[in-house]
C-alpha positions in Angstrom: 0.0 0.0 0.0 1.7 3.0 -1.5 1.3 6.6 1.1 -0.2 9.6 -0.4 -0.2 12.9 1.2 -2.9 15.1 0.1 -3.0 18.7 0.4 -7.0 20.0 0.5 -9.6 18.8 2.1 -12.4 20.7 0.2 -14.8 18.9 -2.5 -12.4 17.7 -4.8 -10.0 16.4 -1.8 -13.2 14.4 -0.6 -13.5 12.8 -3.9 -9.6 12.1 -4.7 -9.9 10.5 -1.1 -12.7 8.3 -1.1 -11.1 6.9 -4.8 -7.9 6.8 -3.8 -8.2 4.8 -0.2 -11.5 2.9 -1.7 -9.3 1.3 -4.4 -7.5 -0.4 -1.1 -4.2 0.4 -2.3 -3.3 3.7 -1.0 -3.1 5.4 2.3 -4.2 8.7 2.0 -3.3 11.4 5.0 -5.3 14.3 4.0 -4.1 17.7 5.4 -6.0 20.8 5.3 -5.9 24.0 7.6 -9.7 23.1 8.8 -10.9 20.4 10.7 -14.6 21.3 9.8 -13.2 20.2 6.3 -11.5 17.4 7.6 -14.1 15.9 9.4 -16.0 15.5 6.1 -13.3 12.9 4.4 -14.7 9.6 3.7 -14.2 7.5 6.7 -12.0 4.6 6.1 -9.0 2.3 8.0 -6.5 4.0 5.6 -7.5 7.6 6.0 -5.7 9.6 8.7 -6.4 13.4 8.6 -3.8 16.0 9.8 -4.4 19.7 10.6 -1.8 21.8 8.2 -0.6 24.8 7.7 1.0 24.9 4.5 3.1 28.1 5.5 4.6 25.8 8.6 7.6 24.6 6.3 8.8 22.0 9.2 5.5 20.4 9.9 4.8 20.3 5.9 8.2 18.2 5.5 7.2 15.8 8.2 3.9 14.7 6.6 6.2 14.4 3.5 8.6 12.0 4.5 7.8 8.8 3.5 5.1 9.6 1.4 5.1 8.1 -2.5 3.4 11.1 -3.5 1.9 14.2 -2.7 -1.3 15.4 -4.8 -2.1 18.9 -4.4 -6.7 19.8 -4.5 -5.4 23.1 -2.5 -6.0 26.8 -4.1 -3.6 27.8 -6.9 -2.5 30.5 -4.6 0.0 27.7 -2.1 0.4 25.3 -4.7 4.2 26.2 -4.9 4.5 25.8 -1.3 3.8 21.6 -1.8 5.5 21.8 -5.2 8.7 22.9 -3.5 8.4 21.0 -0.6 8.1 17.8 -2.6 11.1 18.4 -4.2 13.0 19.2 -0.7 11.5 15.8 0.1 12.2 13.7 -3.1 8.1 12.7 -3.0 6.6 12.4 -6.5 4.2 15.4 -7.0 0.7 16.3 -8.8 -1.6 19.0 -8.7 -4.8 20.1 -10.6 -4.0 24.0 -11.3 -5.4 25.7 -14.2 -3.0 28.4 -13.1 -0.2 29.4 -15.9 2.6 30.6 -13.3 2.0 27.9 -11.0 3.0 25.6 -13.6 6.0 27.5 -15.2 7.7 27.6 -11.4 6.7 23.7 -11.3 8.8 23.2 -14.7 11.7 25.0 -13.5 11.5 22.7 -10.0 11.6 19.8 -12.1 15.3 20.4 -13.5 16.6 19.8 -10.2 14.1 17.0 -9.2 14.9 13.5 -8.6 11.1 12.6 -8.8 8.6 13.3 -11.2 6.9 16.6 -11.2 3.3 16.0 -12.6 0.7 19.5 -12.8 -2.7 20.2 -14.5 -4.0 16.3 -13.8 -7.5 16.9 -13.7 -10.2 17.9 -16.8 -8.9 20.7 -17.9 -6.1 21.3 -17.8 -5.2 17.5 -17.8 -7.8 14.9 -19.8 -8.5 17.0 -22.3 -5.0 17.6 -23.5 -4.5 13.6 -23.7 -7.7 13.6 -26.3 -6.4 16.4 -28.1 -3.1 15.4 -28.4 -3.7 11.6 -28.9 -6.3 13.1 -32.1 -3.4 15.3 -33.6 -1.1 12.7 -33.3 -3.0 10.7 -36.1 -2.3 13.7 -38.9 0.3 14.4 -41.4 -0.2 17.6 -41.1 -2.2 20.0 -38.2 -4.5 22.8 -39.2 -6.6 23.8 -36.3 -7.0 22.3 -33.0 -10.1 23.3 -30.9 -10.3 22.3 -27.3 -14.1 23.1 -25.5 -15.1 21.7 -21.7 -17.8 22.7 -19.3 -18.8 22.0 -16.1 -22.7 22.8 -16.2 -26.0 22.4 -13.9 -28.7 19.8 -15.5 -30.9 22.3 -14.3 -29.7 25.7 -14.4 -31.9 27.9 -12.8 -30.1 31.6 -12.4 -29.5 34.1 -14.6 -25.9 32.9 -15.1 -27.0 29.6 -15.7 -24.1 28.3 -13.4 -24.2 27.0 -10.3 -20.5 26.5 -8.0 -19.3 22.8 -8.7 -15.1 23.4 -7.9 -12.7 25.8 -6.7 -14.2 29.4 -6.8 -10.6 30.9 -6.6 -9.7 28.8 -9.4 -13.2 30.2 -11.8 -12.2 33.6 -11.2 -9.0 33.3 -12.1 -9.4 31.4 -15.5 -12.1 34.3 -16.0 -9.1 36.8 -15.2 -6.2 35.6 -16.8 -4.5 36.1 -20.2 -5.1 32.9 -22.2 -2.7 31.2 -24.4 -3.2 30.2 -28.1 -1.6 29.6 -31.3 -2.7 32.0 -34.1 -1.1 31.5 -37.6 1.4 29.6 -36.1 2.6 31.5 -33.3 2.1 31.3 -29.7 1.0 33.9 -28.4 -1.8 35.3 -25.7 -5.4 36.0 -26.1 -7.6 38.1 -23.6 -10.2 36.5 -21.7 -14.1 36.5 -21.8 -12.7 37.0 -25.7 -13.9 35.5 -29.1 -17.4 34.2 -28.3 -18.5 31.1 -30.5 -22.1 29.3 -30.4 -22.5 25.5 -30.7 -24.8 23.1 -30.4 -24.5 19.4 -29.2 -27.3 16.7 -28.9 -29.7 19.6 -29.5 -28.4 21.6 -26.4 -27.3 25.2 -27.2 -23.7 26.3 -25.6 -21.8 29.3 -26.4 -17.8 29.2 -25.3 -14.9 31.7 -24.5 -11.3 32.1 -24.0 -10.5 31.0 -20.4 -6.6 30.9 -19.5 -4.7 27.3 -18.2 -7.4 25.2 -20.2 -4.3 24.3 -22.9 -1.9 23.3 -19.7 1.3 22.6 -21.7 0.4 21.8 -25.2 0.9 25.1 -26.6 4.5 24.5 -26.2 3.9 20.8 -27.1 2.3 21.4 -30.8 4.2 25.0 -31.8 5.3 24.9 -34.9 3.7 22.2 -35.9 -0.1 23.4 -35.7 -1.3 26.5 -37.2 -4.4 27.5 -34.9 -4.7 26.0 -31.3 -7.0 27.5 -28.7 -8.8 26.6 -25.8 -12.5 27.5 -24.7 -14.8 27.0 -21.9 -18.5 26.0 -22.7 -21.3 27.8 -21.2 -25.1 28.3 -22.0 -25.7 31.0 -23.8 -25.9 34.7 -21.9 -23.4 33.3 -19.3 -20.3 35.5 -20.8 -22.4 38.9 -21.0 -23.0 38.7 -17.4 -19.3 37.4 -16.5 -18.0 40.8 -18.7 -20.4 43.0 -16.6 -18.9 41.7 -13.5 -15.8 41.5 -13.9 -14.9 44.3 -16.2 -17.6 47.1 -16.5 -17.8 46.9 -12.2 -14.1 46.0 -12.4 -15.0 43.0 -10.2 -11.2 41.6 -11.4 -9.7 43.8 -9.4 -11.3 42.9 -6.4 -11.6 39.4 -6.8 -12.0 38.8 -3.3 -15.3 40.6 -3.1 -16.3 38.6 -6.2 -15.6 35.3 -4.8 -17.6 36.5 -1.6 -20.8 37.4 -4.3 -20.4 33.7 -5.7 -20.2 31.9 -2.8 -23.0 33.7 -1.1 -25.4 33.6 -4.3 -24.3 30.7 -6.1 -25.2 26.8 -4.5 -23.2 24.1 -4.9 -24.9 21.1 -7.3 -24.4 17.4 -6.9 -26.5 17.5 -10.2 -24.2 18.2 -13.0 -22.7 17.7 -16.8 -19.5 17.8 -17.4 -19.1 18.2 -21.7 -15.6 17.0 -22.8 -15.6 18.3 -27.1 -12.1 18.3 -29.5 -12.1 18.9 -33.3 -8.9 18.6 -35.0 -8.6 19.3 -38.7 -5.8 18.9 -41.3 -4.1 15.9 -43.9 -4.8 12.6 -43.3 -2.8 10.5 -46.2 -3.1 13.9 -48.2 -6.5 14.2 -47.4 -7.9 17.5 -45.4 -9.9 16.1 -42.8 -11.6 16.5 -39.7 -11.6 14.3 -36.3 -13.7 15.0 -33.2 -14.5 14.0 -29.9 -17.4 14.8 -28.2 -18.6 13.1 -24.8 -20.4 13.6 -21.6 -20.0 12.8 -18.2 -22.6 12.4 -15.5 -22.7 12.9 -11.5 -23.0 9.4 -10.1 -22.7 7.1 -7.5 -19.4 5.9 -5.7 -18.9 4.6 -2.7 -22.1 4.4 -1.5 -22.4 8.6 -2.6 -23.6 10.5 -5.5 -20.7 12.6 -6.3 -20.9 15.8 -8.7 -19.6 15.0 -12.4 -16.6 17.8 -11.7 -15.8 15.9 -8.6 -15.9 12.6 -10.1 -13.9 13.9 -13.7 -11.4 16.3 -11.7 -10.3 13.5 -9.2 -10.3 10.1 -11.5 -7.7 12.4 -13.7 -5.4 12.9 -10.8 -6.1 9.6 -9.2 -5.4 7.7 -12.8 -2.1 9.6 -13.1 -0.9 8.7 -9.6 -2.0 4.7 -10.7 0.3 5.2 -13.8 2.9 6.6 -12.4 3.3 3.6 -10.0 2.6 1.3 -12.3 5.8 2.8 -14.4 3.9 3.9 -17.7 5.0 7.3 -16.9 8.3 8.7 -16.6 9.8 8.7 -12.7 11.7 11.7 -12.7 11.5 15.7 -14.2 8.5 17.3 -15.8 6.0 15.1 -16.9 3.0 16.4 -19.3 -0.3 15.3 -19.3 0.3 14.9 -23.0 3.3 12.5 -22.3 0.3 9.9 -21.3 -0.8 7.2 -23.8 -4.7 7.8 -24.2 -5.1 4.1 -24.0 -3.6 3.4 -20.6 -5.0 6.4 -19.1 -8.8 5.6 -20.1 -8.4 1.8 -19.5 -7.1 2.5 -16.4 -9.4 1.7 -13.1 -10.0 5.9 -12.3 -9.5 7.1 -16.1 -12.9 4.5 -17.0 -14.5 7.2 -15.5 -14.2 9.3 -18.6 -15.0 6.2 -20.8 
């Protein structure tokens, strides 16, 4: 039984634990800074639960010695606190950030690393770059590769359409953030809330928009060889008019605080979601231009006795399927590992990845 530390005990932590420690193969000490949090974690013989403070460098390396691995479901904000502690510690790391800097400072960790440095392992970034990049991989020649995902309420029933499913820090800032793109061949950055698109899927209207961290690493990954790459997040329609008003027009993005306070307080939490996974790749196929797409759907459901969000149940079986990998010795054991470095195959025949099957 291989020991995991995980940093976060909030709704994804609940859900990384209760697959993790249900499998029977891991022990899982879950550390978060509140013990109301805590005392939530599914309750099993190989689940201990540790009060942390990130910021206490000395406690932090304690929990860390000995561990195989340490996943990080903590906000964007301390991520470098684990990610630097895990190399101190030679422990094997992951995280589920969307966040662009967080990941850069992870990279440069990972030069001096004698473990394997693994960010942006959940939907996206993280599953969706393994579809897009296992579709690309099948042309001569890349033209334009479209990435859409969105976590969505069956039922919406607000003007926004939306309802909180994940990490309200993390929302705001993919709502905030410059957004990175290929355009005509070049990478470069896109603004975000930008370049609204309509689609429609199983006879369900969406409209989508730059979001930043969606692409994780495969920007760098497929420049110069792909000549339009971007990244969008789905939403119903009139969601993005509402998000602009907010956040720009009231200048909500420079008090983000005060905006996470407004979503929190007005926005519930749904058990009673979709989570819309949707990649188009066009260019030559044996000199042929064509198009490939994937388009799929995954529901909340029950686990462990529990019906568990779709977000919860997508975000955690990517994290929980790379951490399987990893010690199964399909993925490489030391420096930077991309999500796009994962054989689609092993990740969605694997016993967390089926999740997305």
């Amino acid at each position: 039984m291989k020991n995991i530390l995980l940093m976060g005990a909030g709704k994804i932590g609940e859900m990384i634990t209760e697959m993790l420690a249900g499998s029977g193969d891991y022990h899982v000490t879950v550390a978060d800074i509140s013990d109301d949090a805590l005392a939530k974690m599914p309750k099993y013989d190989n689940v201990k639960t540790v009060n942390l403070d990130v910021l206490d460098q000395a406690a932090l390396d304690a929990e860390m010695t000995g561990k195989f691995a340490v996943l990080s479901a903590a906000p964007y904000q301390i991520t470098k606190y684990i990610a630097e502690g895990a190399v101190r510690n030679s422990v094997h790391y992951f995280d589920l950030t969307e966040d662009v800097a967080c990941t850069r400072l992870v990279k440069e960790l990972a030069k001096k690393a004698d473990v394997a440095l693994i960010p942006q392992c959940g939907l996206a970034p993280g599953y969706i770059s393994i579809v897009a990049y296992d579709i690309a991989k099948r042309f001569e020649r890349l033209q334009n590769v479209h990435l859409r995902v969105g976590a969505l309420p069956k039922i919406p029933s607000n003007a926004l359409k939306y309802n909180l499913t994940w990490s309200t820090d993390g929302l705001i800032n993919e709502y905030c953030q410059p957004c990175e793109a290929v355009i005509n061949g070049r990478l470069t950055e896109t603004p975000p809330l930008e370049e609204l698109e309509n689609f429609s899927i199983d006879g369900i209207d969406y409209e989508a928009f730059n979001t930043s961290g969606g692409l994780g690493t495969l920007c760098e990954t497929l420049e110069g060889k792909v000549q339009n790459l971007n990244y969008r997040t789905a939403r119903y329609p009139g969601h993005r008019d509402i998000l602009k008003l907010l956040l720009q027009d009231l200048r909500l993005n420079e008090r983000q605080d005060m905006m996470k306070d407004i979503f929190e307080y007005a926005l519930p939490f749904t058990y009673q979601d979709v989570v819309l996974v949707y990649v188009t790749v066009t260019g030559d196929i044996d000199g042929r231009f064509v198009q490939d797409s994937y388009a799929h759907k995954v529901y909340n459901q029950e686990i462990g006795g529990k019906m568990w969000s779709a977000i919860q149940v997508t975000t955690s079986a990517g994290i929980c399927a790379m951490v399987d990998l990893l010690a199964e010795g399909k993925l490489p054991q030391k420096g930077f590992v991309r999500q796009e470095d994962v054989e689609y195959q092993d990740f969605i025949t694997n016993r967390f990845g089926k999740y997305y099957a």
